[in-house]
N, C-alpha and C positions, 0 to 999 in steps of 0.2 A: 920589697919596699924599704926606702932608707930611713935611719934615724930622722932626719927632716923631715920625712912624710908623715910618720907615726906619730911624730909631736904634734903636728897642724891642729891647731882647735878649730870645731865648728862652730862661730856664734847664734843664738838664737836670735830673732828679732827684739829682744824684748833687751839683751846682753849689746846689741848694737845701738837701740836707740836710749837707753840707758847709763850706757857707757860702765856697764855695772855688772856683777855676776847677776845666774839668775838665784832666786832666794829656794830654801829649803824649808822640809815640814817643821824641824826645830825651831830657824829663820823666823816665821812667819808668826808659828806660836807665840814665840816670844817677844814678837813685835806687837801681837794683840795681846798679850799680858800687859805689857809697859803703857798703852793707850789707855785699857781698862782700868789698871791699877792706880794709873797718873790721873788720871780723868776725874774718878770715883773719890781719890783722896783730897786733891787739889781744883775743885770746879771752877772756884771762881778767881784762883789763881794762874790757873795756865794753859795756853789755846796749843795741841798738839796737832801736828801732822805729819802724814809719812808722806812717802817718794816725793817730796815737793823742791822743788828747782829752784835752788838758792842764787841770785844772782851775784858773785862775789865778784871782786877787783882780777882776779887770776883769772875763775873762769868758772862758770855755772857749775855746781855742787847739788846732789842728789841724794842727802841723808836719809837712813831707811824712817830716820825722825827726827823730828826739829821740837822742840818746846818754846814757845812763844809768850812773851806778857797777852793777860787778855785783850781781844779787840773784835771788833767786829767784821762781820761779812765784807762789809765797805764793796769797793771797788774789785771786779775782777781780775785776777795777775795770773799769768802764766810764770814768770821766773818770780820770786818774792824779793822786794828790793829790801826789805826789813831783815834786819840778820838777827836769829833766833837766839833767847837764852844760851840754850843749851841744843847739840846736835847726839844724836845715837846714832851708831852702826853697829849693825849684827855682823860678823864675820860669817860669811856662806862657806859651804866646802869646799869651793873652789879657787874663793879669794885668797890673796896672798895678804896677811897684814899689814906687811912695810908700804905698799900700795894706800893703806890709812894713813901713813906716817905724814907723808904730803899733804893730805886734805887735812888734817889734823892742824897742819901748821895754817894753813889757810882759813878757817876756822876762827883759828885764837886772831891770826891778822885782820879776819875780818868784825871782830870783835866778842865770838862768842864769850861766854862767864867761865861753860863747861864743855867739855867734851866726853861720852862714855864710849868706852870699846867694848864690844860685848866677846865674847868666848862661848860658845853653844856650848861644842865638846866639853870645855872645863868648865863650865857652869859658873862662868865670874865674869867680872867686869871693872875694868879699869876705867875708872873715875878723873879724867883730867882738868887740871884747872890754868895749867899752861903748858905749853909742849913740853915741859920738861916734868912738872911735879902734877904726880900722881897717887893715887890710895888705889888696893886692889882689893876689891870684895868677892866672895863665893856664895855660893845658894846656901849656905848655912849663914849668912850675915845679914845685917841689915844695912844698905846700902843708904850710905848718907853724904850728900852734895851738900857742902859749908857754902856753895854759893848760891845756892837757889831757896836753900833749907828744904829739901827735899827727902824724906826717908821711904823706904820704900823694904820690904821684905823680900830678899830675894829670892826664898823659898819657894813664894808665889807666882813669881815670874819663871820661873824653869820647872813647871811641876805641867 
């Protein structure tokens, strides 16, 4: 078998129709830490959701989370034409980060406030507030968004 075969990746269904890695036990944990934590802290400031299909100017965007001003059920959407506060992505084992660099920039173009990058392995999270200026927090910190005014322990979120 040649080096070209041995590379080929298989995609799952979930990795094609996603256009995404697939998520991990870290991944997912930590994605329901940040709903719960966000939720319970912030109720009647902010409407969260995951895998939700951002409809941007470049081209449909699938953050593992979006943080939204509050609103209502309203009208049904498949893509969201509202562009969210703030977007999070977990980095999966499999992803490549620079791969966020681009949506990162699409994001801010589309007008997000923030942007987090999460880090499973390193247990931190880079905080952006435009593609270039950043804060980096770790699970001994308190993580704190000067745009949303959001704090949050990140102890709790990687435990």
């Amino acid at each position: 078998m040649s080096y070209a075969q041995e590379s080929i990746e298989i995609l799952s269904d979930y990795e094609i129709e996603r256009n995404k890695p697939m998520p991990s036990k870290h991944h997912a944990f930590i994605q329901t830490n940040f709903i719960i934590r966000i939720s319970a802290k912030y109720p009647d400031q902010f409407r969260l959701s995951s895998e939700i299909s951002l409809d941007l100017p470049v081209r449909d965007c699938i953050p593992d989370l979006a943080i939204f001003s509050p609103m209502e059920f309203g009208e049904e959407e498949i893509r969201m034409a509202e562009i969210p506060l703030c977007t999070i992505e977990i980095l999966s084992p499999t992803q490549n980060h620079l791969n966020l660099n681009e949506k990162r920039k699409e994001y801010f173009a589309a007008g997000v406030q923030s942007y987090w990058l999460v880090f499973p392995d390193l247990k931190s999270v880079y905080v952006y507030y435009s593609p270039e200026d950043f804060e980096i927090y770790s699970y001994r910190d308190v993580l704190t968004d000067k745009k949303l005014g959001v704090e949050l322990d990140l102890n709790m979120i990687f435990k």
